[in-house]
C-alpha positions in Angstrom: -11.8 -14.3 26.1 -9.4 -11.8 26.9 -8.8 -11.1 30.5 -10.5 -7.0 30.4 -12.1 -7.6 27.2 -15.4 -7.0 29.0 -14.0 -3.8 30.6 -17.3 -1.3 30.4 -19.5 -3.7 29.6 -22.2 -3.7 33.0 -24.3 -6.4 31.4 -21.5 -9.2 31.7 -22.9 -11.9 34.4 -20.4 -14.4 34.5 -21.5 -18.1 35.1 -19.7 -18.7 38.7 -19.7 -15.4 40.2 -17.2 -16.5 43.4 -16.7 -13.3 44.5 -19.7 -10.4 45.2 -19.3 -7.0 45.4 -18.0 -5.7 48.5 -16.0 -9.0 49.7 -12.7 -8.2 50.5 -9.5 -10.2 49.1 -6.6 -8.8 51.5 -6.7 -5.1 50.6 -8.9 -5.3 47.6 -12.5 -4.6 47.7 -14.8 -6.4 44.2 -16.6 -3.6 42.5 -18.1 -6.1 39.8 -17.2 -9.2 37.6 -15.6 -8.3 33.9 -15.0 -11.9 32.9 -14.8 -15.7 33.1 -13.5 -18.8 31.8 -12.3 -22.1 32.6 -9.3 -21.1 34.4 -10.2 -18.3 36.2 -12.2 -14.9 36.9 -11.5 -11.3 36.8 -12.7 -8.6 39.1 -12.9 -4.8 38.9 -11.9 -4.4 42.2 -10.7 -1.4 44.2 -7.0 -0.9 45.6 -7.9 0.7 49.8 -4.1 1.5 50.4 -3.8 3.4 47.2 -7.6 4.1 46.4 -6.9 3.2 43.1 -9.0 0.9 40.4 -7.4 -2.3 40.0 -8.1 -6.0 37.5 -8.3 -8.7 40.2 -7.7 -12.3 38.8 -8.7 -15.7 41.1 -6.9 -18.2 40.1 -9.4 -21.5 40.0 -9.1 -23.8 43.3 -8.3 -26.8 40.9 -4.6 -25.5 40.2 -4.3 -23.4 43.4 -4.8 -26.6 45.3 -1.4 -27.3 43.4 1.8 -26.3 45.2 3.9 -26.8 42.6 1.6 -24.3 40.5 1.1 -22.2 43.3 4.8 -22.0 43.5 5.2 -21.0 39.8 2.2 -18.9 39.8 4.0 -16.4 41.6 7.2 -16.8 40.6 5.6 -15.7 36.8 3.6 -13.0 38.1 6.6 -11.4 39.8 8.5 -12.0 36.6 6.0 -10.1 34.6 5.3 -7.8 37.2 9.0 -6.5 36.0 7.8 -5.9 32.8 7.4 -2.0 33.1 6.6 -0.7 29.3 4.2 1.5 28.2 2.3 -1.1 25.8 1.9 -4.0 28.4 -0.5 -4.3 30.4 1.1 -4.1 34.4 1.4 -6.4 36.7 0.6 -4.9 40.0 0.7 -7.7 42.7 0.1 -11.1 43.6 -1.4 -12.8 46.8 -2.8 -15.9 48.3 -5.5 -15.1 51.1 -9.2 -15.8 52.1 -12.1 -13.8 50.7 -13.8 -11.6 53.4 -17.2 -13.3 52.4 -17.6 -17.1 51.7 -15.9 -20.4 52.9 -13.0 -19.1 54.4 -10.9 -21.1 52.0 -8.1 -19.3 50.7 -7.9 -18.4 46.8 -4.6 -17.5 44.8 -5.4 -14.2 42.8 -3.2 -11.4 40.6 -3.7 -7.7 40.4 -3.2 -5.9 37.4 -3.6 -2.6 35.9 -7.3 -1.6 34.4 -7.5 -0.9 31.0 -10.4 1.0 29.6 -10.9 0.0 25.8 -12.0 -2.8 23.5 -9.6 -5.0 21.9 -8.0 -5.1 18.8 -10.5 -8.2 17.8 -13.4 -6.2 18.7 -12.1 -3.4 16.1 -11.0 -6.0 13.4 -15.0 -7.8 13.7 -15.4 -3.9 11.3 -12.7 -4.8 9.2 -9.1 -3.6 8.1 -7.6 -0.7 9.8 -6.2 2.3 7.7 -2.6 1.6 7.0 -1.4 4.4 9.4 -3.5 3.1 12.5 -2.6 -0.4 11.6 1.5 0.5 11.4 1.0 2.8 14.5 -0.8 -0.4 16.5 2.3 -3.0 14.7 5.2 -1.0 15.9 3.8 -0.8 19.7 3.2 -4.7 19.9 7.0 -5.2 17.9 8.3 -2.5 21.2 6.4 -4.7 23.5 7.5 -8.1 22.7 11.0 -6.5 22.3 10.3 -5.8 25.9 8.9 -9.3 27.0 11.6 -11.0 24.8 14.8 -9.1 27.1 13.1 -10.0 30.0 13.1 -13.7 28.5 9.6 -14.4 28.6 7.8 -15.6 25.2 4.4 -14.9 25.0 3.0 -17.8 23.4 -0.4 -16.7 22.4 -0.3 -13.3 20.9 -3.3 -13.1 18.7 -5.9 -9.4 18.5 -8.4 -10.8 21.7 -4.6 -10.0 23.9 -4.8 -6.4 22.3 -6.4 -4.3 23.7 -6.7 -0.4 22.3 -6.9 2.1 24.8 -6.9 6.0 24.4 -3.2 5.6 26.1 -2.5 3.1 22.9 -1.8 -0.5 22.2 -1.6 -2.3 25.1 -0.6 -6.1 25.1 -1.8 -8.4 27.9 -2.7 -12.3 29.0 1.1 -13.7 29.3 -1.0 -17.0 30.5 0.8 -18.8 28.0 4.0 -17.3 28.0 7.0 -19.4 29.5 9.9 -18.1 31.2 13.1 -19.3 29.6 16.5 -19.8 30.6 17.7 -18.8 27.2 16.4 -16.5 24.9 17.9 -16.0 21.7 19.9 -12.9 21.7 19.1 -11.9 24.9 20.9 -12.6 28.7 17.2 -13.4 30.1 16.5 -11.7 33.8 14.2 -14.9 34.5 15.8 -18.3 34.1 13.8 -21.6 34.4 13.9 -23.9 36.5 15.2 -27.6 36.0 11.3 -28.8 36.2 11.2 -27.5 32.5 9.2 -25.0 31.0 6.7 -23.5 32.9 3.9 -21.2 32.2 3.0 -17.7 33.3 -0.2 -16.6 34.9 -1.8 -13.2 33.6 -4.1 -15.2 30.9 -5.4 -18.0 33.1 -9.1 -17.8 31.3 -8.3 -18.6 28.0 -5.3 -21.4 28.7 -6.3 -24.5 28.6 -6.1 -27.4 31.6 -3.4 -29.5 30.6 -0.9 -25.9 29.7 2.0 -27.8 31.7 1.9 -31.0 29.3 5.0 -30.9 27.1 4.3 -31.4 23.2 0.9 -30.2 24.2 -0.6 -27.8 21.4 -0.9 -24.0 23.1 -2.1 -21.1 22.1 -5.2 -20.0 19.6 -4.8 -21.9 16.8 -5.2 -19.4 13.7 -2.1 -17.6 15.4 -0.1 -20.7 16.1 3.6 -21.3 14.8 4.0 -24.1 12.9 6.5 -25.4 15.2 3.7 -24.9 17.9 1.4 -27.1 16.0 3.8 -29.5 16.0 4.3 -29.5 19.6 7.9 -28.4 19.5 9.6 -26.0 22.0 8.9 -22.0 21.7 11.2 -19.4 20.8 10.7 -15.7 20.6 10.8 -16.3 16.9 7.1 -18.4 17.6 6.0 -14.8 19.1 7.2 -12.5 15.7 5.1 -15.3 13.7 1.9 -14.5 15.4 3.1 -10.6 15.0 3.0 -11.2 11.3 -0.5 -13.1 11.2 -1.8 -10.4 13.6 -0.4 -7.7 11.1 -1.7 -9.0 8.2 -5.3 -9.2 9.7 -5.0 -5.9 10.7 -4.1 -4.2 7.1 -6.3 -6.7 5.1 -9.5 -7.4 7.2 -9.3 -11.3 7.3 -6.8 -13.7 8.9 -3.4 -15.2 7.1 -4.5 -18.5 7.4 -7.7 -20.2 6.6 -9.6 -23.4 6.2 -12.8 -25.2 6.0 -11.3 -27.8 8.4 -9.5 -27.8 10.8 -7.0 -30.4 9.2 -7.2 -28.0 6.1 -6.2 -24.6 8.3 -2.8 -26.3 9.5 -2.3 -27.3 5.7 -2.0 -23.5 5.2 -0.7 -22.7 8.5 2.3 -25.9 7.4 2.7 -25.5 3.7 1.1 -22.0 2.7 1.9 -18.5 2.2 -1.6 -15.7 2.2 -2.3 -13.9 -1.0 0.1 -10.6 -1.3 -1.2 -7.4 1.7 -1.6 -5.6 -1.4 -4.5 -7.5 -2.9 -6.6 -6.4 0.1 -4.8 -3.1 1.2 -3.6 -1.1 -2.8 -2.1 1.7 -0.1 0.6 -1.0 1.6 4.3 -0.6 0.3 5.8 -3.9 -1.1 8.0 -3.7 1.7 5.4 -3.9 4.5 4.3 -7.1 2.7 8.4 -8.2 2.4 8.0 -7.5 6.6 5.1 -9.3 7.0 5.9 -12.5 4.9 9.4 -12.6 6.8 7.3 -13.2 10.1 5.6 -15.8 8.4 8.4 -18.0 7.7 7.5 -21.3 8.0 11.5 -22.5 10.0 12.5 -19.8 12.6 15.6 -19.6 11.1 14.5 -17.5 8.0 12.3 -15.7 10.3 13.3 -11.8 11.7 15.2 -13.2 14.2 14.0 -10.3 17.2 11.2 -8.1 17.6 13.7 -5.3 17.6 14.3 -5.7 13.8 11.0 -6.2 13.3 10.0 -2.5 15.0 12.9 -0.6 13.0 11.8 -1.8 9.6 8.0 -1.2 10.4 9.3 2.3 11.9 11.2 2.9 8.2 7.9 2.1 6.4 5.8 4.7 8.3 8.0 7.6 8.2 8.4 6.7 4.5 4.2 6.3 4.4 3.8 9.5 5.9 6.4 11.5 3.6 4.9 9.4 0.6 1.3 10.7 1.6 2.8 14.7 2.5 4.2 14.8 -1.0 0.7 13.2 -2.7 -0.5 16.1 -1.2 1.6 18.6 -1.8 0.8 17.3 -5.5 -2.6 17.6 -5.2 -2.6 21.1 -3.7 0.0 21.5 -7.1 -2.7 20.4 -9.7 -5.8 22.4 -8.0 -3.7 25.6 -8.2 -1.2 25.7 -11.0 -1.5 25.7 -14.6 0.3 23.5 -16.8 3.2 26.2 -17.0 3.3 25.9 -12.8 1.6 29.2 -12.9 -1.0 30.2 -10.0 -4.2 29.5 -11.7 -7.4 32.6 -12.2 -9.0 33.2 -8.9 -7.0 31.0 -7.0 -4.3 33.6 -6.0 -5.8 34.6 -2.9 -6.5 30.8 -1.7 -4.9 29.8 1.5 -4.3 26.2 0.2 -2.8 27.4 -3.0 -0.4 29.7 -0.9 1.0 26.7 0.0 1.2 24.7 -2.5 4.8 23.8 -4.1 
């Protein structure tokens, strides 16, 4: 699940509750749970120095007994917490300390910023999204990987659940599977790895599996994978802009770019197949929104939009040219209501506000 998926949700019991309302963890006080999974649990909790609502996430006492995790975990979370942008979901603070109430036993938790909303899966469970709302939702995920990919962290398992729609925007969250590279193509990264290899970030602990430090290990939600995931080969940011383009296409057409009855037969498509044409499902989408999409869903990196900043411009093009497309289909409409065929303002029309206006 996605780490404030269940934001708003009061009926959520999760199935360890460690924490109760009202223990302390350093200077945050637990209002209530919001989620759980097998690597961790998330809080609504309250900030006492800044009186602020906070996300609170305990990292499980499996990997915090692990100092070389431990060590990583917040070296990650300060990495992310750098990652100031409008449509990511911020990185407060992270801390190591004992729970007011309990064993005494310390626990290794990260603070992040609250979102109210529901996330893009939620929405998408109705179906497609209008082409406007869809483009408007694209081009802030393309801004925010642009973001993540400067900083030279990859993401690693973008997919709609790590969406989450908020009355501020798109907002993109759970970097659990993102690794912090040395290199990123294009880019001179502000976080460089360490020689122990990639490593792993911590901000979507619940929905990473155990083993996320195994190399050739298959990461990530696997309708959204890369191909070059699947094949347990290294990620680049070009393995983020393919998820972009299978998140995309869900969102204009209603169902996801790759399917199968197996799950043998959904890596067949994911390897060797292309999803029908955007149009098909969405008669409003431009050919070149489909061109944009399909480019993100090259099967090599190489013939892939090689940064999320190319990616924003051209989705940016297509929606000013969408919206000018849609003002002048309405201009022609206001046109055919009004005028004759000799252009001439039509019998009892003249004193019409709308045909005042019309071209």
């Amino acid at each position: 699940m996605g780490v404030l998926s269940h934001i708003g949700r009061s009926t959520y019991n999760p199935p360890h509750l460690a924490l109760t309302p009202g223990t302390r963890l350093g200077p945050y006080e637990i209002l209530s749970a919001l989620g759980a999974g097998g690597m961790g649990e998330v809080y609504k909790a309250r900030d006492t120095r800044l009186d602020r609502t906070v996300a609170v996430k305990i990292l499980p006492e499996a990997l915090a007994a692990d100092p070389q995790f431990k060590e990583r975990f917040g070296r990650e979370a300060r990495a992310i917490s750098q990652l100031t942008h409008p449509h990511i979901c911020t990185v407060y603070d992270v801390g190591d300390q004992a729970p007011s109430t309990g064993s005494g036993q310390a626990v290794a938790y990260l603070v992040m910023e609250l979102l109210d909303g529901g996330t893009l899966a939620d929405r998408l469970s109705k179906g497609a999204l209008p082409l406007d709302q869809a483009l408007t939702i694209a081009i802030a995920i393309a801004s925010a990987l642009d973001s993540a990919h400067r900083a030279g962290i990859v993401h690693r398992d973008l997919k709609p659940g790590n969406v989450m729609l908020t009355k501020a925007g798109a907002k993109l969250l759970d970097f659990g599977l993102a690794k912090a590279t040395g290199v990123v193509r294009g880019f001179s990264p502000a976080v460089a790895g360490g020689p122990e290899g990639p490593h792993y970030t911590p901000t979507a602990l619940p929905t990473t599996p155990a083993n996320l430090t195994a190399q050739g290990t298959i990461l990530g939600t696997f309708q959204y994978m890369a191909p070059e995931q699947l094949e347990g080969r290294d990620a680049d940011t070009r393995t983020d802009i393919f998820a972009f383009g299978a998140v995309v296409y869900e969102m204009l057409t209603g169902h996801t770019a790759f399917e199968g009855k197996s799950q043998a037969s959904l890596i067949g498509a994911i390897m060797h197949a292309m999803p029908p044409p955007i149009a098909a499902s969405q008669p409003l989408a431009p050919a070149s929104l489909d061109h944009v999409v399909r480019r993100c869903l090259a099967k090599e990196p190489d013939e892939r939009w090689q940064s999320a900043s190319d990616v924003m411009r051209e989705l940016k093009w297509i929606a000013e040219s969408a919206s000018h497309a849609k003002q002048r289909r309405h201009q022609w409409s206001l046109r055919r209501m009004c005028r004759d065929d000799d252009g001439q303002v039509l019998p009892g029309r003249r004193s019409s506000v709308s045909c005042s206006l019309a071209p």
